[in-house]
N, C-alpha and C positions, 0 to 999 in steps of 0.2 A: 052178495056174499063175496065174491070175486073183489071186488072195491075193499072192503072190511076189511082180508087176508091180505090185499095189495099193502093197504095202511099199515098194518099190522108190521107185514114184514119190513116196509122201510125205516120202521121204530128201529127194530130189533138193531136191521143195517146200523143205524146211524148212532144206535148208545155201541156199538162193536167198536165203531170209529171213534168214538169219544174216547173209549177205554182203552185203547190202543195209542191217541195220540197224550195221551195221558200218561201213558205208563212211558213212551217213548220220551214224553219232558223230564219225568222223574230220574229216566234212566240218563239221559242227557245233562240234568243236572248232577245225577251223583258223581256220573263220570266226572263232570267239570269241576266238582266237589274233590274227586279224590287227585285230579290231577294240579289245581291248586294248593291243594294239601299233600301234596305228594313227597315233597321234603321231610315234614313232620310226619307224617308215616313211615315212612323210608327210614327215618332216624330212628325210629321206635322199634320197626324190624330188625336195625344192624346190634341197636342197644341190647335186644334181646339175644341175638345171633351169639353179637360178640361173649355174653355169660357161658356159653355153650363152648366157649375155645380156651385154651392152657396161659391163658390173658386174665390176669387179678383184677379187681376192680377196676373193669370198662368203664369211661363215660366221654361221652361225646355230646354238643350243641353245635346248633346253627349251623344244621348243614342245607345247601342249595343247590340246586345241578340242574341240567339241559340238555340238550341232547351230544354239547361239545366240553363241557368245563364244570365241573364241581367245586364248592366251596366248603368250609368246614371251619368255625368259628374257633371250637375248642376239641380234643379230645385226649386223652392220658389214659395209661393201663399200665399194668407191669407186669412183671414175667420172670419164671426162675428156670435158672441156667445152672449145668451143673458147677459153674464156677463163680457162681454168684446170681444176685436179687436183683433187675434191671427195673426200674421206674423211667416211663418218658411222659413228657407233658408238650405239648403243639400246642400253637396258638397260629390263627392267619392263614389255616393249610385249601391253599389253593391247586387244581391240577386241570390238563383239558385234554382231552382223550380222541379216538377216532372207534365210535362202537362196531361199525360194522368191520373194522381191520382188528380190532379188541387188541389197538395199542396205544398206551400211556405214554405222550409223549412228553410233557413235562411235569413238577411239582413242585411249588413253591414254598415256601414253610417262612412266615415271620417273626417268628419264636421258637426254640426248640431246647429242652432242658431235659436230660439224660445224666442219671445218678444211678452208679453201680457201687454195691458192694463187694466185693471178691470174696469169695471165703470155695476152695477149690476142694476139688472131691478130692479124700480119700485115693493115693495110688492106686488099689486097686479098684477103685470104678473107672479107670480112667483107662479108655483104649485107643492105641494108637491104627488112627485109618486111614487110607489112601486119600489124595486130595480130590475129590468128585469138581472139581472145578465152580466156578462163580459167573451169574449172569447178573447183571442190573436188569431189571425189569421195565424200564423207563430209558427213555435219552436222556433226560436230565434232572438232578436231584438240584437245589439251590437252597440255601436256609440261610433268611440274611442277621440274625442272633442267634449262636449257636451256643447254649454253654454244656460244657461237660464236666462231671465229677466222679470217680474213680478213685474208692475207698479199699489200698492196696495194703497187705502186711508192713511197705514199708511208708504209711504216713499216704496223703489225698495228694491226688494226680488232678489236677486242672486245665481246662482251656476254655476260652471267652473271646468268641471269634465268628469269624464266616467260614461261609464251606460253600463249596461248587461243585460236585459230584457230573460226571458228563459220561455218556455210555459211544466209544466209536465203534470205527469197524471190526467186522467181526466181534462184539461184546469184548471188544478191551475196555478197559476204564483209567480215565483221568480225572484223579480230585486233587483240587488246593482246597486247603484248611489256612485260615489268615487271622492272625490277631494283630494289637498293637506293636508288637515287640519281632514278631516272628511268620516265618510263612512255609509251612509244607507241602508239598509237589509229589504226589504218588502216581506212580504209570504201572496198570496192572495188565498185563498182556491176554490175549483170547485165551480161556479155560483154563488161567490164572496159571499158567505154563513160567511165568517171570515177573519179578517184577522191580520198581526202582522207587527211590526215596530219596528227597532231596530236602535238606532244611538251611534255607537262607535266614538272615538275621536284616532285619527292616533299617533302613530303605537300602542297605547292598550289603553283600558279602556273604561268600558259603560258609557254612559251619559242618555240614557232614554229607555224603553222599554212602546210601548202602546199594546194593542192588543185591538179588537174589534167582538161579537158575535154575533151570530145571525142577521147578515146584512141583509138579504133577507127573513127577516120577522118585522113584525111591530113593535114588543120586540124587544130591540138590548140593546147590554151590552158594555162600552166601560172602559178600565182601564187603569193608566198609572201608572208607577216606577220609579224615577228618584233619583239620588242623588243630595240633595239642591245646595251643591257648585259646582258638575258639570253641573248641568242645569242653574244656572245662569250665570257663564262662555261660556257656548257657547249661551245663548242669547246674550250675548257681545259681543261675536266675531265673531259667525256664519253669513255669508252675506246671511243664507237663512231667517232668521229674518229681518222683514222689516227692515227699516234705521232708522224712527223714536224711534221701541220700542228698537231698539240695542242701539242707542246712550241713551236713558234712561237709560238703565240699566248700561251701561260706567260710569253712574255717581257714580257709588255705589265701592267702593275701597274692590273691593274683596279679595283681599290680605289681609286686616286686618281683615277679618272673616274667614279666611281660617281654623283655629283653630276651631274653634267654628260649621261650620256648614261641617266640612269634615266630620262627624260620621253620619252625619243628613239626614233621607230619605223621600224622600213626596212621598205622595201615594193618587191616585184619584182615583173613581171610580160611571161611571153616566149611570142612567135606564131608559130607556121611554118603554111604552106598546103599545103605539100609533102612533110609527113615530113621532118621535119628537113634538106633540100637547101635549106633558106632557113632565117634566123633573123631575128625583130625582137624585141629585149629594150630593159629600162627597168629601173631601180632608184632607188628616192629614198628619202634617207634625211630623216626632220622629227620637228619640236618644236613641238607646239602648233600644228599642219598645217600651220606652216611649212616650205617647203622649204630643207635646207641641202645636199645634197651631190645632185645629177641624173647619172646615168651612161644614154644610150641605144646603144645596138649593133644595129648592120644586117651579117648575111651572108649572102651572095647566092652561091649554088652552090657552097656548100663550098667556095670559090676566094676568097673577098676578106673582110673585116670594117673596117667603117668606126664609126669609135664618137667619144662625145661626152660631153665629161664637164664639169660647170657646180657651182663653188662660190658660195654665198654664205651666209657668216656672219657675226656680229661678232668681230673683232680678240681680243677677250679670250677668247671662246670657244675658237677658234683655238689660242690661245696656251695655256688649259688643255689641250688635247689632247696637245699635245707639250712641255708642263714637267715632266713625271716623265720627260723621256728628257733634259734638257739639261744642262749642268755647273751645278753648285750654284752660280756666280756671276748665269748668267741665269737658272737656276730661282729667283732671289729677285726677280727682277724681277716690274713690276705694271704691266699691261695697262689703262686706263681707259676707255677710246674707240676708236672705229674700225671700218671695215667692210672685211671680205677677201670678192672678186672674183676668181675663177679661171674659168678657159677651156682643157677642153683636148680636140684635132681628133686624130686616129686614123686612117690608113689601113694596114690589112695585106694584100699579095696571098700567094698561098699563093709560098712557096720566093723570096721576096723577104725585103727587111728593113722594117721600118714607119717610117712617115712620118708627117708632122704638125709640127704647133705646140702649145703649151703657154704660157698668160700667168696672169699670177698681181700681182694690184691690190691694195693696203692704202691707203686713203683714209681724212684725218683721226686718222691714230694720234696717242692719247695714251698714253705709257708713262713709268715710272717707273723708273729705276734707282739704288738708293743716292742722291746728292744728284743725280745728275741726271735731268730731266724732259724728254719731248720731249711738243711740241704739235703737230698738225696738219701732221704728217708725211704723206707720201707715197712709200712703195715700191713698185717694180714690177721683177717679173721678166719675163723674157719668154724664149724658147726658139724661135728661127726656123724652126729645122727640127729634129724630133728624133734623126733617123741622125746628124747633124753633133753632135751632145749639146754646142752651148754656148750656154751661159746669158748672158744679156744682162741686168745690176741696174744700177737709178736708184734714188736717193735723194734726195727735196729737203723738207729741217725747217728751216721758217720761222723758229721760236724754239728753241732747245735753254738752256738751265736747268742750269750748274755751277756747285751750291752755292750759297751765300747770298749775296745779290742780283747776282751775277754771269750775266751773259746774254749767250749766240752768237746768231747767226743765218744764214740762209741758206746753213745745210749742203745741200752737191752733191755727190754719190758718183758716176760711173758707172763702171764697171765690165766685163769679160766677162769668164766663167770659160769652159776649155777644155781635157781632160786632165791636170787638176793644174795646171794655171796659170791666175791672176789677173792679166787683163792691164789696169794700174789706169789709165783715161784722165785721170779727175779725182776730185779728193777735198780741197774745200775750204769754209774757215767763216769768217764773219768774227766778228770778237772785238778788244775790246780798239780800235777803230777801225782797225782794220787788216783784214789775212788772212792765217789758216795755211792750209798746202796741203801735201799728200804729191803729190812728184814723181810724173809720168806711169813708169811701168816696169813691166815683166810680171816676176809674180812663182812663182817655182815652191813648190807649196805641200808637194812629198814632199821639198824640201831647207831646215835648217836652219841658221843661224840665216836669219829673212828679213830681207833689207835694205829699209830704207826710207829715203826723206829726206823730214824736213818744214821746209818753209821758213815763214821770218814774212817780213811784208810791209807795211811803216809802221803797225808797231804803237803805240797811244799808250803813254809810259809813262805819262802823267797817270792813263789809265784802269788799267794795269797796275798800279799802286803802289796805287791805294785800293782794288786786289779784296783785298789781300793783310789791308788792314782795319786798317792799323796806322798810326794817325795822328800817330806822332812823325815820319815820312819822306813827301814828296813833291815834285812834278816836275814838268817836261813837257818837251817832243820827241816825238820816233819813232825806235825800233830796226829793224832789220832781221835777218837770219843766217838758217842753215844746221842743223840737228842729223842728222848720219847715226844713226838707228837701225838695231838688231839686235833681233830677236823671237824667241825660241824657249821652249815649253813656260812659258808666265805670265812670264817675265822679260823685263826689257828695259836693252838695254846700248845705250849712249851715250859716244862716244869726239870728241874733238876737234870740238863742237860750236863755232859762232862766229856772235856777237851784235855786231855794230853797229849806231851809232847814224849817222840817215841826213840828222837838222836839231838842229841846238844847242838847245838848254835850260836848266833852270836845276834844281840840285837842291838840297832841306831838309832838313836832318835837325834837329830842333828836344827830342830826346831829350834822355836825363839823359848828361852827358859829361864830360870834364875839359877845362874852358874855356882852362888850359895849352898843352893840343895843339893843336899847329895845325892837324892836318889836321880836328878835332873844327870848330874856330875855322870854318874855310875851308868845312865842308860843311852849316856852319846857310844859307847865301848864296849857294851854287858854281853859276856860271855856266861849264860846258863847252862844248866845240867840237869834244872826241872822245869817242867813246863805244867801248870793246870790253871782250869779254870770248870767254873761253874755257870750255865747260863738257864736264865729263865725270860718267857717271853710271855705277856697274856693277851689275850684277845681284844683288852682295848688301847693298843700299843702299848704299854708301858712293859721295858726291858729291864733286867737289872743283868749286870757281868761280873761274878769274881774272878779275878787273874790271882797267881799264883806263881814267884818267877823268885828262882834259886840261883845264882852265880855270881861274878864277880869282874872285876872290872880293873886291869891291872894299873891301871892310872887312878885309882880310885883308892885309900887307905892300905896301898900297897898291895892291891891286891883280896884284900882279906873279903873272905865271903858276904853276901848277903843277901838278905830274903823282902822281896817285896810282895804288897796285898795291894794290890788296884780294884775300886769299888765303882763302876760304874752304874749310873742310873739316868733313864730318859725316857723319850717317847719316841718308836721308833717309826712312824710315820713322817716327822718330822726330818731325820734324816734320809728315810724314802724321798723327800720333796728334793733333796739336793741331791739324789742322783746317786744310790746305794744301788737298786737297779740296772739304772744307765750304764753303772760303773764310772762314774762318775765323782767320789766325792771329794766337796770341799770343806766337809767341817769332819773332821773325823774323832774316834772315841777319847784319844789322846787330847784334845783339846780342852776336855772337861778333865783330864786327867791333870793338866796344867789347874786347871783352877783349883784340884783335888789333891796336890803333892801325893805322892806313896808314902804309903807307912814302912820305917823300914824294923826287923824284925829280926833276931837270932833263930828263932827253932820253929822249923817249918811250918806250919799248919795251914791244912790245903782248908779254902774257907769255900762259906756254901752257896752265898751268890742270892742268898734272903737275910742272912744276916752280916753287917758288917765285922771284918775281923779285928779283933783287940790285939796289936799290935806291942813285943815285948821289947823291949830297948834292943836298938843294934847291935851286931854281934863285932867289936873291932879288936882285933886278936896285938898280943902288943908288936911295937913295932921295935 
């Protein structure tokens, strides 16, 4: 019996053991099961985890890890921000870790593609809050393709580059961002207390420096440096500049200013006390620490902005600025002298329209145009108010310079413009010892042709006949008339213009002639007592002149009166080529008047200068 129970029990013992080392394999293997699989489970739990968090469409593959370093194939999610929809995609995300110090010491990233849309809350969901500071969670971030896209109001914001992200002492941080073209440098101080920004242009040279203070307190100071032509080139080209303001600034031919604003440095610098609920900013931009352009701005509770803006430069500088934008007639002009003085006052209340003044000084201009020169000019604009947008111009040039030794003076413009109209009060020069003047009339500048009238006002001929430089003909008296012009697109038409004379004279012509003719005879001596003429001009040169001349000539049929009709007709660009302009000419009207003899004529009739006059037989009184 004893023997029996003994057997018995050692069965029992030994299926115990069996089941025991049994179960112990099973458990051994599953263990070894789930810790081979332990990636793909791991990944299975995060994929689940991750649907559970404020994260869009999780997915993750191929991830690996050990007990020092993790791997991660693929993963992308996206996320909404109150000022847009952020999508990120990873590829290659490698990191190694220390678990029992539970610190992340680096992370590698071989692809990384971040697309945001901007679309910003609503003012009022938007609240302004203290800066809680910033900590990197890692010493080092690296992603050796980095692209970015940044879908902003004004057009897509791009970079296609590297990035080095590095965590120092005390959780400062240092990241370069690097593409083909450019490379940025930010230094963010412990608990984001300050920070600095630097953007070089590859392979040398700065293009801007800002830094910013006191972040994490309510006073913050922020400042920038830039050089004027390197910061308007990489607005141009940089693709991290929206699309739209890039292509704006493409418009501007920076090349032809490269002279002019490569010495040139802008300088910003803006304060708030309050978190941004106040603003005081400054910007000036200089040459050779001269200041040329001061812009300062004050705003007070997000509710008003009052600003101030102060030119001073010289005239020529000025004037290169804006010559690669002007018509090729005043782009050939040349600037010698002169100082620009601008002034302009700012008020904005919020849900109001803004207000101010605007004035705008050129003192001492010297300019050049083709033959003519102005000295010691004086323009000024001025703008009273600028909700009313009209412009107030004077003009007063002491000496103006047409051609060769011909000389105006005491040109006066003034002027206002106002929704497309020029309303001209005065516009006069004297010349020739007289004065022209364009009639006072408001002129609308979206309707063609514009009319004009310029009047003469006892002009001498003495002086008018020897600008013309032709010393077979001269005179004296004073003319007066009328010429209605027409302006449109560079042309200018002239119809039924009228020239009298306002004091008797005497007129020479001492040229090569046929001493036969009488009326040749009568105009080497001709003493008048009328003077008229008729002129028309059209827009594709072609002139025609009726003259009109009363008097008598005392070597001439003793005397006895006579009346001549001069018909001239031509093209007057052709005379333009020999120097009408220049003041210069060498063919002059008279010469065709030779080939054209005068009609001579008893009983006045003042002719119309379109049609020729039919002349009545001479008037010779007996002798």
């Amino acid at each position: 019996m004893n023997l029996s129970a003994a057997k018995n029990d050692l069965k029992r013992r030994s299926s115990w053991l069996r089941t025991v080392a049994i179960t112990l394999l099973v458990l051994t293997l599953f263990c070894l099961t789930l810790w081979w699989q332990r990636a793909v489970l791991l990944e299975l739990v995060l994929q689940q985890a991750l649907k559970h968090t404020p994260l869009s469409s999780p997915s993750l593959s191929g991830l690996s890890f050990d007990y020092e370093q993790a791997k991660l194939a693929e993963i992308s999610f996206g996320m909404a921000t109150p000022a847009g929809d952020l999508a990120v995609a990873m590829q290659d995300v490698a990191t190694d870790f220390d678990i029992e110090k539970r610190i992340i010491h680096n992370v590698s990233i071989g692809h990384a593609v971040l697309k945001f849309n901007h679309h910003p809350a609503a003012p009022s969901a938007t609240k302004t809050t203290e800066n809680t500071g910033f900590s990197l969670p890692l010493d080092r971030l690296s992603i050796a393709k980095l692209e970015i896209d940044i879908d902003t109001p004004w057009g897509l914001s791009s970079f296609a580059g590297k990035a080095d992200i590095k965590r120092g002492a005390a959780d400062a941080i240092d990241a370069r961002f690097q593409d083909a073209r450019q490379s940025l440098h930010l230094n963010i101080d412990p608990g984001f207390s300050a920070a600095k920004l630097s953007v070089d242009r590859l392979p040398s040279g700065n293009i801007l420096k800002m830094e910013a203070q006191q972040l994490d307190r309510p006073a913050k100071q922020i400042s920038l440096h830039a050089g004027a032509l390197e910061l308007i080139e990489w607005f141009s080209s940089s693709l991290l500049i929206p699309q739209t303001l890039r292509a704006k600034t493409r418009t501007y031919d920076v090349s032809k200013l490269s002279a002019l604003l490569s010495a040139t440095q802008l300088s910003a610098n803006a304060k708030t006390v309050d978190n941004f609920a106040s603003l005081y900013a400054e910007a000036v931009l200089k040459r050779n620490k001269q200041s040329l352009v001061a812009v300062d701005m004050a705003m007070a509770n997000k509710q008003t902005i009052d600003m101030n803006g102060r030119l001073d430069m010289a005239a020529s500088e000025a004037f290169d600025l804006i010559k690669p934008w002007l018509p090729a007639l005043a782009a050939s002009w040349t600037v010698t002298g002169g100082a620009m003085l601008g002034n302009l006052q700012l008020h904005k209340s919020s849900n109001q329209d803004a207000s101010g003044t605007a004035q705008l000084a050129i003192t001492d201009l010297a300019l050049t145009a083709g033959a003519a020169k102005v000295e010691k000019a004086k323009v000024e604009l001025n703008i009273p108010e600028l909700a009313n947008r009209a412009v107030d111009l004077s003009a007063e040039v002491p000496t103006l310079g047409l051609g060769k030794d011909l000389i105006a003076r005491n040109l006066n413009v003034k002027a206002r413009y106002l929704d497309q109209a020029l309303t001209l009060n005065q516009a006069s020069l004297a010349i020739f010892g007289g004065t022209m003047e364009l009639m006072p009339d408001t002129i609308s500048l979206e309707q063609t042709p514009i009319l004009l009238t310029l009047r003469l006002h006892d002009v001498d001929l003495s002086q008018l006949l020897m600008s013309l430089h032709y010393p077979n003909i001269s005179g004296t008296g004073t003319i007066a008339g009328e010429l209605p012009l027409q302006l449109s697109a560079g042309a200018i038409d002239l119809q039924d213009g009228s020239i009298s004379g306002t004091q008797p004279g005497v007129l020479r012509y001492v040229g090569p002639a046929d001493n036969q003719n009488i009326a040749f005879k009568a105009l080497r001596n001709l003493v008048y007592r009328n003077l008229q003429a008729k002129v028309n001009y059209r827009p594709n040169g072609d002139y025609h002149l009726g003259l009109r001349l009363e008097g008598s000539n005392p070597e001439v049929l003793s005397g006895h009166p006579l009346a001549f009709n001069l018909n001239i007709s031509g093209q007057l660009p052709e005379l333009l080529q020999k120097g009408i302009l220049a003041g210069d000419l060498e063919r002059t009207i008279l010469e065709q008047a030779i080939a054209k003899p005068a009609n001579l004529e008893k009983s006045p009739n003042t002719p119309t200068g379109d049609q020729l006059p039919k002349p009545p037989p001479a008037d010779r009184r007996s002798q």
